[in-house]
Each structure stands twice: as structure tokens, then as C-alpha cells.
C-alpha positions as CSV (number, residue, x, y, z in Angstrom):
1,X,108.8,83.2,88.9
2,X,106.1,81.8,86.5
3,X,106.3,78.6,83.8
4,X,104.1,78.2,81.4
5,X,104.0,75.1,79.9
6,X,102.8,74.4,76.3
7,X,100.4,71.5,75.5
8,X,102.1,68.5,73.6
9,X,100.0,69.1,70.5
10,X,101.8,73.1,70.7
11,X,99.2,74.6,68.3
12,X,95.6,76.2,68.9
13,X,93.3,78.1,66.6
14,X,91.9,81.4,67.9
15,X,88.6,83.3,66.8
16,X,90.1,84.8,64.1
17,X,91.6,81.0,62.9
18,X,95.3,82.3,63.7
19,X,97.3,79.4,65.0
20,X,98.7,79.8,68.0
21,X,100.7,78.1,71.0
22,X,98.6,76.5,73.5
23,X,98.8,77.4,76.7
24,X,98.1,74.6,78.9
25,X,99.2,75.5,82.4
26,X,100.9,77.8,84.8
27,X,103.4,76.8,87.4
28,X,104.5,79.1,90.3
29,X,108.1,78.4,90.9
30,X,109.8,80.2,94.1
31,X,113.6,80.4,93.8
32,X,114.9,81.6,97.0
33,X,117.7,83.7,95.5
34,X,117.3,86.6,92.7
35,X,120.8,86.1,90.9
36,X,119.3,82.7,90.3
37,X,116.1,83.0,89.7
38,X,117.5,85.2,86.7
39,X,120.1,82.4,85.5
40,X,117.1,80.2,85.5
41,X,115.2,82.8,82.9
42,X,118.2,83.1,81.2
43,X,118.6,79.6,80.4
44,X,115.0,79.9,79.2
45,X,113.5,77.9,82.1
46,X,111.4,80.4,83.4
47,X,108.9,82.8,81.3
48,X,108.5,85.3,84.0
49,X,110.3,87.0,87.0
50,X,108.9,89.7,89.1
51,X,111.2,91.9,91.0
52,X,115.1,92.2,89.6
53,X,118.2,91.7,92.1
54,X,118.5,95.3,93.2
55,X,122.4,95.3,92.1
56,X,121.8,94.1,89.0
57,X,118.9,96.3,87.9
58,X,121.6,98.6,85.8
59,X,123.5,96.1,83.8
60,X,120.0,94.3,83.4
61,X,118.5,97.6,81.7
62,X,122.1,98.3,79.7
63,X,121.5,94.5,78.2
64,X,118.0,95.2,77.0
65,X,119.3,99.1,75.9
66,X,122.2,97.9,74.0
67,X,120.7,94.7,72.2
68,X,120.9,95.0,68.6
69,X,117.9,95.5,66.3
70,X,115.9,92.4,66.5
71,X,117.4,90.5,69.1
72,X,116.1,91.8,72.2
73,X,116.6,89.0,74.8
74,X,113.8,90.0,77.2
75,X,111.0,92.0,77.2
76,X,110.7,94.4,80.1
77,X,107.2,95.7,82.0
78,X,107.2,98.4,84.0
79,X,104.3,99.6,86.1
80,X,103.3,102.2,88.9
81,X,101.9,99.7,91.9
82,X,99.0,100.2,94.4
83,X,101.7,98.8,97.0
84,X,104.0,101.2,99.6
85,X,107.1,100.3,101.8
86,X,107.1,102.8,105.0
87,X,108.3,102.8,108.5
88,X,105.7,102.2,111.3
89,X,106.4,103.8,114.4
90,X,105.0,102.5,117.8
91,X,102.2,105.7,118.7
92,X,102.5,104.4,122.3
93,X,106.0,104.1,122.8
94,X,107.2,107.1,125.5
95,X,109.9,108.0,122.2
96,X,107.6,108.2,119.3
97,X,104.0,109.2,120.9
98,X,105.9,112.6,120.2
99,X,104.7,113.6,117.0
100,X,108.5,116.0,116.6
101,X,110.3,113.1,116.8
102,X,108.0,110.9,114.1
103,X,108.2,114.6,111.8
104,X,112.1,114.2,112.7
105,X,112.7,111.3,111.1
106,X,110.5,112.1,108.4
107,X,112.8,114.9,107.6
108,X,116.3,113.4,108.2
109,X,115.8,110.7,105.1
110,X,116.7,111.6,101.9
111,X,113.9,109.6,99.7
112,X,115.4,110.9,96.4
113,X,118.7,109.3,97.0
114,X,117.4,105.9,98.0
115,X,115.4,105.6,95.0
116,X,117.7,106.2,92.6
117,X,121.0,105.0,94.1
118,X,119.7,102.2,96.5
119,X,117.1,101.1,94.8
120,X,118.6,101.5,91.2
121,X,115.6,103.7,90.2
122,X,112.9,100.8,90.9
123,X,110.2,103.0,92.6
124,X,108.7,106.3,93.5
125,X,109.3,108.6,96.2
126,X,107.6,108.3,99.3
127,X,106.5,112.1,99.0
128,X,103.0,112.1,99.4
129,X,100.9,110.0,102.3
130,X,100.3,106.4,102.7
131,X,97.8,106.2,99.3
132,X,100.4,105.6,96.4
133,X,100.2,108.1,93.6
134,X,97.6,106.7,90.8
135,X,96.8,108.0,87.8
136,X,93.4,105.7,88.4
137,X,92.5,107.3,92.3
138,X,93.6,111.0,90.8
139,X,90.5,110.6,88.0
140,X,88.3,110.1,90.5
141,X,89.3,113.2,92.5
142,X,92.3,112.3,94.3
143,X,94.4,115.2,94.4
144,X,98.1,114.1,95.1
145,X,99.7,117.0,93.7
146,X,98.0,118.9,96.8
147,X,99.8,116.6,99.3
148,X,102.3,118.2,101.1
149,X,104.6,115.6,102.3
150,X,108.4,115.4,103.6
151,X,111.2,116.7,101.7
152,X,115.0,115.7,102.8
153,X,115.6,118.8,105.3
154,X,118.3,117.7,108.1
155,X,118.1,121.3,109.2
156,X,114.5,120.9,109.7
157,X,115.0,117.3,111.4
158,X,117.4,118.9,114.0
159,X,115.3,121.7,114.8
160,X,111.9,119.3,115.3
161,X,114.3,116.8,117.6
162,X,115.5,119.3,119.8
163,X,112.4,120.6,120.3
164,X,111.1,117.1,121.1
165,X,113.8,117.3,124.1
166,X,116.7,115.8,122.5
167,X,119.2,118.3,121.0
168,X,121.5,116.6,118.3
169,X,120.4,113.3,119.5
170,X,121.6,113.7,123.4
171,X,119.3,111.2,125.2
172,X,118.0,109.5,123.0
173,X,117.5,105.9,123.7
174,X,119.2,103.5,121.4
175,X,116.8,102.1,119.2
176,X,116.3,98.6,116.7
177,X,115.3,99.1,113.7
178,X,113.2,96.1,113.0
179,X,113.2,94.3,109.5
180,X,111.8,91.0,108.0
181,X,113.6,88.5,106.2
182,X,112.9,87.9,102.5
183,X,112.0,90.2,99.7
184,X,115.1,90.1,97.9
185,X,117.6,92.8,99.2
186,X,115.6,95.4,99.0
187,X,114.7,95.7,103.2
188,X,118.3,95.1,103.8
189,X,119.6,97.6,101.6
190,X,117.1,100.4,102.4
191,X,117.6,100.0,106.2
192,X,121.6,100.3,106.2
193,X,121.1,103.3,104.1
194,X,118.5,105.0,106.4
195,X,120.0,103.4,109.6
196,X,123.2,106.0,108.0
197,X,121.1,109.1,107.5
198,X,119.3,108.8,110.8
199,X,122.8,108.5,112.3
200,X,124.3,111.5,110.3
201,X,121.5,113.7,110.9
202,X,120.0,113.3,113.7
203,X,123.2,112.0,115.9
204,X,120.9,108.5,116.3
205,X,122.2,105.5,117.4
206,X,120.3,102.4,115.1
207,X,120.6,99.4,115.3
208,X,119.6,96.9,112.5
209,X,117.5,93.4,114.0
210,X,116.1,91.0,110.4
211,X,114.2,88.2,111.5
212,X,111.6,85.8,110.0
213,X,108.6,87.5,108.4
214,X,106.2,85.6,111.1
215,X,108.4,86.6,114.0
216,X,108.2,90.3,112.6
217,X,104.5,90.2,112.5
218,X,104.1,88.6,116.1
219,X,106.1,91.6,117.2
220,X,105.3,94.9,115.5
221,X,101.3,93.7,116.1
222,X,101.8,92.9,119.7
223,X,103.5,96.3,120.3
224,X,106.5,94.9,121.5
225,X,108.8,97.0,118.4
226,X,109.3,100.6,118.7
227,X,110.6,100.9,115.2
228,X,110.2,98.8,112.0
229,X,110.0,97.8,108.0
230,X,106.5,97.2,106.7
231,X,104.3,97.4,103.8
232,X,100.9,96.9,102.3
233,X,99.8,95.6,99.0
234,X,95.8,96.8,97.6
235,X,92.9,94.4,98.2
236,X,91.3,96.3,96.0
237,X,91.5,99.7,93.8
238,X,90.8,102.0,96.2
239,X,92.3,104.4,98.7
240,X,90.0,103.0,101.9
241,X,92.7,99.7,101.7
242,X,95.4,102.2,102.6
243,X,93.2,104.2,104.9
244,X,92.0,101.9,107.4
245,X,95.2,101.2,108.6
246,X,95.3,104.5,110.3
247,X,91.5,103.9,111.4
248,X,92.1,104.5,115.5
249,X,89.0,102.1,115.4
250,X,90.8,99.3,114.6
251,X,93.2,99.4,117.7
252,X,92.8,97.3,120.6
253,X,92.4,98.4,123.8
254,X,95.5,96.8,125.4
255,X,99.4,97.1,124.0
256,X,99.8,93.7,124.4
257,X,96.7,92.7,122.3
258,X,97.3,92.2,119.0
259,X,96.3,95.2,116.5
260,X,96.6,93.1,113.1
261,X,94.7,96.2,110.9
262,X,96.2,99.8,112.7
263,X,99.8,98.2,113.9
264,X,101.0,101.8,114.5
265,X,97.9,102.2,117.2
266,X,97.8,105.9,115.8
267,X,95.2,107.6,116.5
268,X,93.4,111.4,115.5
269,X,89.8,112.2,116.2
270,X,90.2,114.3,113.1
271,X,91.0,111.5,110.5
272,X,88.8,109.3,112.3
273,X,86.3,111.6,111.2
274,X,86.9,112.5,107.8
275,X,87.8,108.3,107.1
276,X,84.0,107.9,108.5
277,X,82.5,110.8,105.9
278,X,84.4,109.2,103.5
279,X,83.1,105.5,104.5
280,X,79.6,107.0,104.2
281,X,79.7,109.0,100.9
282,X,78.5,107.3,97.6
283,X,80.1,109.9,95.0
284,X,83.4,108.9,94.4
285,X,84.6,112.4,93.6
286,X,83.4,113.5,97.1
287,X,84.7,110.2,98.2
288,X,88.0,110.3,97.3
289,X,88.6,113.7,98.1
290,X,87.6,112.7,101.6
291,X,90.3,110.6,101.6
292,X,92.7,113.1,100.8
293,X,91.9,115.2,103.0
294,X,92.6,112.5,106.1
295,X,95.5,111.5,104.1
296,X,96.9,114.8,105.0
297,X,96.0,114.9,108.2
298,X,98.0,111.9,109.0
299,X,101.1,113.3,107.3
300,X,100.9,116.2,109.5
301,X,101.0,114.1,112.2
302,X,104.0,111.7,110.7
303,X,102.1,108.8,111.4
304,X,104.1,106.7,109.7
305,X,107.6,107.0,107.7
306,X,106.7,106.4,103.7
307,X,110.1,105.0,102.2
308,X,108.9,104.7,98.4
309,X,106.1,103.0,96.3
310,X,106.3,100.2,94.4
311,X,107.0,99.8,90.9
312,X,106.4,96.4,89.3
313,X,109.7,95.4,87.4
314,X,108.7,92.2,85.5
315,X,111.1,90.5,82.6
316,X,109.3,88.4,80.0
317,X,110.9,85.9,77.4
318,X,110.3,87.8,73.9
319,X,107.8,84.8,72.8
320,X,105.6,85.1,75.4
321,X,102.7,87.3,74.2
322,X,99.4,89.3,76.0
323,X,101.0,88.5,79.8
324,X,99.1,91.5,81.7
325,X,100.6,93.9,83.6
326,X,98.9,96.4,86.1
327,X,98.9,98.1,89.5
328,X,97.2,95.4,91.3
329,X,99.5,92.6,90.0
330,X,96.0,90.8,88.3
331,X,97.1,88.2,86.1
332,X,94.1,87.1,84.4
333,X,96.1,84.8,81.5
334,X,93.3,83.7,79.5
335,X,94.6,85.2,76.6
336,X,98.1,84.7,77.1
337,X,100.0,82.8,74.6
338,X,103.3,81.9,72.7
339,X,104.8,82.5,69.5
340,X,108.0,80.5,67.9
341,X,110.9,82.0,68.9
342,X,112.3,82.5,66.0
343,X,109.5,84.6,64.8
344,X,109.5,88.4,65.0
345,X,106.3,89.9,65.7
């Protein structure tokens, strides 16, 4: 949640000699639980929340719809993000170095569904690869429409298991589901529903393991997890920050040592290679379509699970004027400022 506080004196004068609200600082504020953080912005003690209780995301959106003509309490922002939530699978586990049973898995989720029932509609599909769909990587030449990713097929799912050696699920180890605390509900929510379809469709037995966000890390990067929640968030605009964490050169050479960048350990000589081209080129056209293509290399091999990407769901106080909003989450608030609340503009 953000504050922004006002300067005693209130009033400021811009280039054009408009008077406006002074913006003096910005305090961070981190509320542990959603329902509150949203009483608190409510109330009016908070000018900005990021990221709605997933619960509440329908009666939030019927408030705003159903607010009469000039008295909208909130103003709502809404933005495709460079950010993905996936699945990472453990390449050199003896269950999934069997690319059928990572394609399996793949299958058996329904991604629609947990979108727009689980997740109340807040994000996109995880239909394509591990680069989020951008309408700023697609102008440069990233084709995403080409990318042919998993569709819900249990049929399919059944079919790729069995052929892995385990027909409708018989032998198939038990197997944790790892998940990190935190993040509102979201990881909870999205892992009972999966931890379901896994269990429907491919006769699975999951179970469910949350733990602190360090402890997570520790294990999934020391290769003791076979099976667990993750995400990543841009460093920068550009596919490579996606990429490279499917780069085989980034893997350690021992299970036990940690692999921080390519936690998977997966590894293709293929996308090695077209990752390196596309490392090397200059052209961002040729670039990007470089990346594309290695993109779709490692869906073929179900490297990892994509669950959605991230849409930024921010609620503003109406007074509160020129806050940015973008797919990297850059707040540059140089120019943000207030008006009174009482005056419609």
C-alpha cells in the first residue's frame, strides 16, 4: 500500500501557474492482510493498494460499476504485467526428467477456469511460453500468436501419462506440491484448485506443503523439491529476463549446489543455441524473433508449467492524479499530485 502525504503549506504552483497539492513524500506501508489493507483505503488512510483480496475482486468491481454519476469512490488501473506465475518441475528428478509426464501436467490444468473463477478474472492465461504476452515485445517482432502452447485436454494428459509408464496414475509416487507463504491468497487458492484437477485427471495423488518464502527458495534452488509455485517479475523490458532462466548455462554441476538463475536445471542444446544467436544479434526484430523461436522449443519440452500472467489490479483514491501505471510496475511520481476532494475533474 502507498501514502502520500501533503506538505503543510497543501498548495504548489506548476509551469502553467495552476495550483496544485504538494506532494511531499511517499510512505510504503505493508499490511499483512488484504481485507484490511482495503478497510485502511476505505477509511481514506491509504492512497494506493496493489493487488485486490482475490474473493473480493467481484463485489469490489460491482462498487465501482454501480456508483452513481459523479461519485465514483475509487479509481481502478488495470494493466497487462511483464510478471508470470508457473510451476517449476525438478528436470533431474527420476518423475519429471520425462518430458510426457511434464506435457501431462501441462494438459490436465484447465487455465481458463482458474482465471476466471479462481482468480476472479485478474490475469491472463498461461497459453503461450514463459515470455508474457506484450503488446511492447510483439512490435519488435515477437510473435505470440505463433506460440503453440497447452490447451485443457485430460484426454491428451492421460494418453501422454500412460505413455510415460503410468496408466491412469498407477505408480506414480505421491508428490508435494510446494508453495510459499505470502502473496495474498492467490498461491493458496491456485494450488487447491490444480492440486484438484491433477487429481481428477490424471488419478494423482498431491499433496499441498506452504512454507516461508526463504525456506521455499533454499529448497526449490538446492533441488531438494520435485514440484513447486514460483514466479518472476522483469528486470528489464525484454524477453532475455525470462529466457535465461531456461539457459542450461546457468546450472550447476551438482543437485545439491544451488542453481539460483535456472532452478528447473532444464536443459536443450537446441534453446541453448538459439538463446546464444539471440544474445549475439543487435536487430531487435531478428532478436526477438530469436527468442521466440527458443521460447517454443521449451514449450515443447514442458519445461515448466505456466499458470497465468500477471495483471496489475491497482485502486486509487479519486483525488489522486498522474499516479503511473505500466508493465514493469515503474512508479516514477514526479508529477503525481492531488486535487480537493470535493472537486470533479
Amino acid at each position: 500500500a502507498v501514502i502520500l502525504e501533503r506538505n503543510p503549506n497543501y498548495w504548489n504552483v506548476d509551469e502553467f501557474g495552476n495550483q496544485l497539492p504538494y506532494l511531499n513524500a511517499i510512505k510504503f506501508t505493508f499490511v499483512k492482510e488484504k481485507k484490511q489493507e482495503l478497510i485502511q483505503f476505505r477509511k481514506g488512510d491509504i492512497d494506493m493498494v496493489f493487488r485486490l483480496p482475490t474473493e473480493m475482486i467481484g463485489e469490489i468491481l460491482a462498487e465501482k460499476e454501480n456508483a452513481k454519476e459523479g461519485n465514483i469512490p475509487f479509481e481502478l488501473q488495470v494493466v497487462p504485467a511483464h510478471s508470470i506465475f508457473y510451476y517449476g518441475f525438478q528436470h533431474k528428478s527420476d518423475i519429471f526428467n520425462k518430458k510426457e509426464v511434464r506435457q501431462a501436467f501441462n494438459y490436465a490444468i484447465d487455465r481458463e477456469k482458474i482465471v476466471n473463477y479462481t482468480l476472479k478474472g485478474e490475469g491472463i492465461q498461461g497459453i503461450y511460453g514463459i515470455v508474457p504476452p506484450s503488446a511492447t515485445f510483439e512490435d519488435k517482432g515477437y510473435d505470440f500468436k505463433s506460440l503453440r502452447g497447452y490447451s485443457y485436454d485430460p484426454d491428451k494428459a492421460k494418453k501422454l501419462l500412460a505413455q510415460a509408464g503410468y496408466p491412469n496414475g498407477t505408480g506414480f509416487p505421491k508428490l508435494t506440491l510446494q508453495i510459499n507463504s505470502g502473496g495474498g491468497d492467490r498461491n493458496v487458492l491456485t494450488a487447491q484448485v490444480i492440486q484438484s484437477m491433477l487429481e481428477e485427471n490424471l488419478n494423482i495423488d498431491i499433496q499441498i506443503d506452504q512454507m516461508p518464502f526463504s525456506q521455499h527458495l533454499d529448497k526449490l534452488e538446492h533441488g531438494k523439491s520435485l514440484f513447486w509455485r514460483t514466479g518472476w517479475i522483469a528486470d528489464y523490458p525484454d524477453p532475455e529476463t525470462f529466457l535465461t532462466l531456461l539457459y542450461s548455462g546457468h546450472i550447476p554441476p551438482n543437485l545439491d549446489d544451488r542453481s539460483y538463475v535456472n532452478s528447473v536445471r532444464y536443459k536443450s542444446a537446441k534453446f541453448d543455441s538459439l538463446f546464444s544467436l539471440a544474445m549475439r544479434e543487435v536487430d531487435d526484430k531478428k532478436r526477438f524473433a530469436l527468442y521466440a523461436q527458443a521460447d517454443q522449443v521449451a514449450i515443447d519440452d514442458a519445461a515448466i508449467m505456466p499458470i497465468f500472467y500477471d495483471e496489475n489490479y491497482r485502486l486509487i483514491q479519486t483525488n489522486v492524479r498522474n499516479f503511473p501505471a505500466n508493465a514493469m510496475e515503474y512508479r516514477d511520481l514526479t508529477r503525481t499530485y492531488f486535487v480537493p476532494k470535493d472537486e470533479k475533474k
